[in-house]
Backbone as CSV, one residue per row, in Angstrom:
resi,resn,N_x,N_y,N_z,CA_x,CA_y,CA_z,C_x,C_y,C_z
1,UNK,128.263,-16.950,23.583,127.914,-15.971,22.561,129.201,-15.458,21.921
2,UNK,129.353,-15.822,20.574,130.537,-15.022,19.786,129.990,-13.389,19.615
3,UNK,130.876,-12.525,19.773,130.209,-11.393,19.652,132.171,-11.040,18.510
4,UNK,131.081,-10.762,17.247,131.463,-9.850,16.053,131.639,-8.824,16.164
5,UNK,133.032,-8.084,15.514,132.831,-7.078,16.093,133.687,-6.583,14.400
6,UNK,133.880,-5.155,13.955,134.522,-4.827,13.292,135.084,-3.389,14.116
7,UNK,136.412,-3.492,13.671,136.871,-2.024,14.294,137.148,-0.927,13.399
8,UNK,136.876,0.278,13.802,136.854,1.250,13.064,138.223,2.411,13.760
9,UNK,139.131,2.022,12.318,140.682,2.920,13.065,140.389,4.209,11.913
10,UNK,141.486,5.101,12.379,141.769,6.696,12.589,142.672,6.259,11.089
11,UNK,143.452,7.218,10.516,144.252,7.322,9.506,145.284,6.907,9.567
12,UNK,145.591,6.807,11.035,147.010,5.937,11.723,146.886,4.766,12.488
13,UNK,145.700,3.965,11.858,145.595,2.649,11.795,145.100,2.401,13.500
14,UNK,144.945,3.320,14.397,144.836,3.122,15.636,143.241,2.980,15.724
15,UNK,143.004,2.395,16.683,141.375,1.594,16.878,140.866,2.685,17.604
16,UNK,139.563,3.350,16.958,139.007,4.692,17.667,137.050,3.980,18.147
17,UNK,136.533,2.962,17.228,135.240,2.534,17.467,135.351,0.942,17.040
18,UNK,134.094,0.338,17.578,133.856,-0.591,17.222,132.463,-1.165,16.726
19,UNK,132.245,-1.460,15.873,130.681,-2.195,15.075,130.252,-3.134,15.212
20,UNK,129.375,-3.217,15.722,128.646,-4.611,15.797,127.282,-5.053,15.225
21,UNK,126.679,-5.848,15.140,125.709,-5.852,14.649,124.719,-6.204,15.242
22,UNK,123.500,-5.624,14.819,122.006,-5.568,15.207,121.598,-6.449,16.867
23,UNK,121.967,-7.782,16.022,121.918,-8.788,17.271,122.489,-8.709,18.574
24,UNK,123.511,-8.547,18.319,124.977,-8.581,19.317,124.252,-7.331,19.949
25,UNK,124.392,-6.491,19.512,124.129,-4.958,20.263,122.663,-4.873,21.506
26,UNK,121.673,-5.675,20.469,120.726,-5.979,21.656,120.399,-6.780,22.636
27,UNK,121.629,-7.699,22.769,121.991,-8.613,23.765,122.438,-8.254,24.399
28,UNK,123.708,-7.202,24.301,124.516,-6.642,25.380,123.084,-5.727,26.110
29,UNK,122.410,-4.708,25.503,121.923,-3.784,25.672,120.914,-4.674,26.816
30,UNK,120.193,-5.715,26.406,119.603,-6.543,27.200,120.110,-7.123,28.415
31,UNK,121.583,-7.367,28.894,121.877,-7.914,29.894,122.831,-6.784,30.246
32,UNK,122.882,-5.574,29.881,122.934,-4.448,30.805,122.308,-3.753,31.617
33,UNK,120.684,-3.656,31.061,119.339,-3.318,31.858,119.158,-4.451,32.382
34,UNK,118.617,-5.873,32.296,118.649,-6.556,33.054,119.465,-6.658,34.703
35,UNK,120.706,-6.362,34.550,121.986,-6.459,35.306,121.238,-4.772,36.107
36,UNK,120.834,-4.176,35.499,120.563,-2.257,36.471,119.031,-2.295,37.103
37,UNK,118.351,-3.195,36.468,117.126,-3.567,37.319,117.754,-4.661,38.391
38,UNK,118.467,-5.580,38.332,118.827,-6.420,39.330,119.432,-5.627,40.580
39,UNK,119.939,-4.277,39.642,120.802,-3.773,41.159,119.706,-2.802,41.933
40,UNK,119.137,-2.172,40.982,117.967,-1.311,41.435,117.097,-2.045,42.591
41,UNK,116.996,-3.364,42.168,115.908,-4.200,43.236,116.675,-4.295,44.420
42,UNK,117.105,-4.694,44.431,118.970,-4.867,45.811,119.323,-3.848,45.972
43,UNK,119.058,-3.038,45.714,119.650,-1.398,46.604,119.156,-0.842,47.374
44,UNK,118.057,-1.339,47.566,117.276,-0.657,49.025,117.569,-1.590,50.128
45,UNK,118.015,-1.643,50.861,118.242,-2.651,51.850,116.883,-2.958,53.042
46,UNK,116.607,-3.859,52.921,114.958,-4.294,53.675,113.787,-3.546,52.794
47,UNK,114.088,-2.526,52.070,112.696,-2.038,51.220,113.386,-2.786,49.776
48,UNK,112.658,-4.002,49.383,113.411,-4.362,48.338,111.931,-3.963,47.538
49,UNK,112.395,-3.654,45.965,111.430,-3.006,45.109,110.860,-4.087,44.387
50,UNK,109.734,-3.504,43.580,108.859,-4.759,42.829,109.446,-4.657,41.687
51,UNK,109.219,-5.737,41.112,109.933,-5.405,39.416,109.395,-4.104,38.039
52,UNK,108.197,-3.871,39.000,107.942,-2.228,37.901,108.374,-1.434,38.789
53,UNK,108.231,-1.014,40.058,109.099,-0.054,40.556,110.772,-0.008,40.187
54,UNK,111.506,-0.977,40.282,112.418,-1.256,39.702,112.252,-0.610,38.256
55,UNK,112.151,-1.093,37.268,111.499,-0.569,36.035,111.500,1.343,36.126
56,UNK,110.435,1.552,36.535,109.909,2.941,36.944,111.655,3.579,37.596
57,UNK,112.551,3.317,38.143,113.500,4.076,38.386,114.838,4.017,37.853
58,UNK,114.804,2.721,36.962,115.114,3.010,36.134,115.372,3.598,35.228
59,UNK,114.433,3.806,34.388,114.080,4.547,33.389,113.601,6.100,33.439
60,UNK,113.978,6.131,34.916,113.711,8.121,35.683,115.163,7.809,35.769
61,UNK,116.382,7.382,36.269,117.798,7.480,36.350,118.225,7.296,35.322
62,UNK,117.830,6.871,33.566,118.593,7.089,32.818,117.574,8.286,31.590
63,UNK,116.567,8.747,32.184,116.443,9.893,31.825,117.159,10.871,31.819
64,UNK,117.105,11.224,33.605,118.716,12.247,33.785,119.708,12.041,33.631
65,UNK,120.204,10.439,33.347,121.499,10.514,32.661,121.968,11.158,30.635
66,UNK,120.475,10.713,30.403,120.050,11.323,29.064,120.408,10.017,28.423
67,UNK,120.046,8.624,29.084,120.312,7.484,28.520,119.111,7.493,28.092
68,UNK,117.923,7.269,28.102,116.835,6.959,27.446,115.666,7.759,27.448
């Protein structure tokens, strides 16, 4: 995957953000949750979770993070 990127510098030319586009962004975004349900399932050691429980605590741990 080429991932595009444009950077967005300060007045002194120094790199403060970066842009990407539509695609790119929901790929990463996709194999970041992917990658936090994988760990979510593997973190219980002998109670391994189902893939909606997984899911389900997820999405309660990035509530309180104020991720989603």
């Amino acid at each position: 995957m080429v991932i595009r990127r444009k950077y967005i510098v300060d007045e002194s030319n120094k790199p403060v953000g970066v842009q990407l586009d539509m695609k790119t962004f929901n790929h990463i975004e996709e194999v970041l949750e992917n990658y936090a349900l994988a760990h979510f399932i593997e973190e219980e050691e002998g109670d391994q979770l189902s893939l909606e429980d997984a899911i389900a605590l997820y999405r309660q741990e990035g509530a309180h993070a104020g991720k989603l």
